[in-house]
SEMARLUM-965574 format. One line per 8 residues: number of its first residue (from 1); their letters; for each residue x, y, z of C-alpha. Coordinates in steps of 0.001 Angstrom, whole numbers. Layout:
SEMARLUM-965574
NUM	a	X/Y/Z; ...
end
This chain:
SEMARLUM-965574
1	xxxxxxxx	-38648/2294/135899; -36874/-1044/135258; -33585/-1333/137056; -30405/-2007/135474; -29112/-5770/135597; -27516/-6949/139001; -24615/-7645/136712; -24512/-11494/138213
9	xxxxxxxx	-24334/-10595/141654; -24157/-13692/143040; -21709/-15384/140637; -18636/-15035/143416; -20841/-15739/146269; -22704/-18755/145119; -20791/-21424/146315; -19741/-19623/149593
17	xxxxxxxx	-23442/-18737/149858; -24144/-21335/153365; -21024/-19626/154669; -22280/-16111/153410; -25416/-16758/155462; -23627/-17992/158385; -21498/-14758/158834; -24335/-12692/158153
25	xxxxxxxx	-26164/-14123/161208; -23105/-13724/163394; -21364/-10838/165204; -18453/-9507/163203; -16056/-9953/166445; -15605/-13375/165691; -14661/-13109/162063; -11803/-14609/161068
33	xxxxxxxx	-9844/-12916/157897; -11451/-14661/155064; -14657/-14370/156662; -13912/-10636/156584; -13118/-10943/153071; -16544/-12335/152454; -18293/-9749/154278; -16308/-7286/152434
41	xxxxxxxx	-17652/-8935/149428; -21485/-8522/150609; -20782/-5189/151783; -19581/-4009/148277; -22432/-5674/146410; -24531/-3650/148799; -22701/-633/147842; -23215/-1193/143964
49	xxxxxxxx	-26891/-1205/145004; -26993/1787/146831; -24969/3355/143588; -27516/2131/141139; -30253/3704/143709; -28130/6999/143409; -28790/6700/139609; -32538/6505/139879
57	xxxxxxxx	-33314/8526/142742; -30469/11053/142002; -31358/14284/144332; -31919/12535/147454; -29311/14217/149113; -26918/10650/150364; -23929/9252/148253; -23904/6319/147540
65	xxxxxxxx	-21370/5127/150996; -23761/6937/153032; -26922/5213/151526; -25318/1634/151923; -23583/2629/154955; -27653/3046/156354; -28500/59/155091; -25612/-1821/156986
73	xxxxxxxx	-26072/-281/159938; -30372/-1046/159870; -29225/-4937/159520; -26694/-4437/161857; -29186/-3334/164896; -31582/-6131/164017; -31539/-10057/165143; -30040/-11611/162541
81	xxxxxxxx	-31975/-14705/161110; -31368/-14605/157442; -32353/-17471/155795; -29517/-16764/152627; -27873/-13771/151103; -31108/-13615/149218; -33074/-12857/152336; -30342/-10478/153228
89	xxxxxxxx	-30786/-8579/150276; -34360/-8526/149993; -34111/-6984/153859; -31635/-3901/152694; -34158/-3292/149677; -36832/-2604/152406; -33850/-529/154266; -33021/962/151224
97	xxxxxxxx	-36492/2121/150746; -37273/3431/153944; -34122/5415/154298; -35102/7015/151008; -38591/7812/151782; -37516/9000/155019; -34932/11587/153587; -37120/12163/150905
105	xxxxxxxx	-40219/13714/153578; -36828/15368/155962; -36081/16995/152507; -39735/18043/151833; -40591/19356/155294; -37823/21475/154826; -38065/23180/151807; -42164/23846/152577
113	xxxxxxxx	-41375/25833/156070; -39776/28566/153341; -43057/28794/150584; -40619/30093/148113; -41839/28950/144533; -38153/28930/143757; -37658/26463/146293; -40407/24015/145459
121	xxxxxxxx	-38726/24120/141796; -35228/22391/143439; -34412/19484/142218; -34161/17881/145745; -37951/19425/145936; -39161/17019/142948; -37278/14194/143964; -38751/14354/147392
129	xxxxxxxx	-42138/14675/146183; -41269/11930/143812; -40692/9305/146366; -42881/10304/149163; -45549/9490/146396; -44004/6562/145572; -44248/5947/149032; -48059/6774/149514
137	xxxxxxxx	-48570/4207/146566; -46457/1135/147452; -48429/1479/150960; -51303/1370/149076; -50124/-1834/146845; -49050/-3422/149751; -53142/-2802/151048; -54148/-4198/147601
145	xxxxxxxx	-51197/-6880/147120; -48357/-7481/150035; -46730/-9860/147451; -47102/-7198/144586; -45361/-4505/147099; -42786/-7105/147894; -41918/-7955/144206; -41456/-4438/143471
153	xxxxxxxx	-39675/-3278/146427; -37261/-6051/146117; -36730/-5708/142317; -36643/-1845/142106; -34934/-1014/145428; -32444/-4335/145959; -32100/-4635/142157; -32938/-8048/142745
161	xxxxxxxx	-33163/-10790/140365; -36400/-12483/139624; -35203/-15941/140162; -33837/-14595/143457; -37413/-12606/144157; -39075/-16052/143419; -36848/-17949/146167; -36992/-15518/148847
169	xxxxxxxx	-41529/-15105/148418; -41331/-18616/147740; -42787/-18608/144338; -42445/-19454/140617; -40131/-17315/138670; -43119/-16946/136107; -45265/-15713/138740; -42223/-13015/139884
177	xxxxxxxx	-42127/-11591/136639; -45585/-11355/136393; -45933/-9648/139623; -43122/-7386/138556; -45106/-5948/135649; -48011/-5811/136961; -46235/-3995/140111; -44329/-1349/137851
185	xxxxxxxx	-47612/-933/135762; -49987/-26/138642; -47414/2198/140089; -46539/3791/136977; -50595/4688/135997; -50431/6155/139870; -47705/7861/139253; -48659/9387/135993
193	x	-46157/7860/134160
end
């Protein structure tokens, strides 16, 4: 259940990162060309997320433009107070999660109006089931542990880095980690895994 590396996702991004933050919070009317280029940046880092997702959560049913296209399109509806690029990302993790889960029951609800065992043995079937379980459990985590839910959420759904998990909950790297495994290890036991 561990993700793969972020591959140094920030490494082109770090020093524009006050400027990253700034654009974020700002309508993309008034973007100049290189601030373009920067969003264009953000927006591609957000697609190699929503590829890795594709990876995990393989039947879901969206490719991976249409998965970070969602995700775009949640931040762009909202007000946009981002503290970083760190707080972006740990917002399109939560996107990224609800869009799934929310495709995931669509994709459910449909294949149990026809109660066709064939059907329920579709790929799309399991991986539905999969994640609206997942689901059902990180609610439940987040009952028992928001910080736990957080950690996980951000880490398995953002493919977020610890030391960026740490700065956006506001806590020790050390205590990210350990949140992490004990996050993947509760949800794994309720999973059956």
């Amino acid at each position: 259940m561990a993700p793969h590396g972020a591959g140094g996702r920030g490494n082109n991004l770090d020093g524009l990162d006050s400027r990253i933050t700034e654009m974020l919070n700002t309508h993309s009317a008034s973007f100049s060309p290189a601030q373009e280029q920067g969003m264009a940046e953000v927006y591609a880092q957000l697609k190699d997320i929503a590829h890795r997702q594709r990876l995990k959560v393989s039947k879901h049913g969206l490719n991976t433009t249409a998965l970070a296209n969602e995700a775009w399109l949640k931040y762009s509806d909202r007000p946009r107070d981002f503290n970083d690029r760190k707080h972006f990302f740990a917002y399109c993790a939560v996107a990224m999660r609800h869009i799934l889960y929310n495709l995931a029951r669509h994709n459910r609800l449909a294949t149990m109006v026809d109660v066709d065992q064939e059907l329920q043995r579709l790929p799309v079937y399991e991986q539905s089931e999969f994640l609206v379980d997942m689901e059902r459990h990180l609610v439940a985590l987040e009952a028992y542990s928001p910080r736990l839910e957080k950690v996980f959420t951000y880490r398995f759904f953002g493919e977020m880095e610890m030391a960026e998990i740490a700065e956006v909950l506001g806590v020790s790297e050390r205590t990210a980690l350990r949140d992490w495994k004990k996050a993947r290890a509760m949800l794994s036991a309720a999973l059956g895994g």
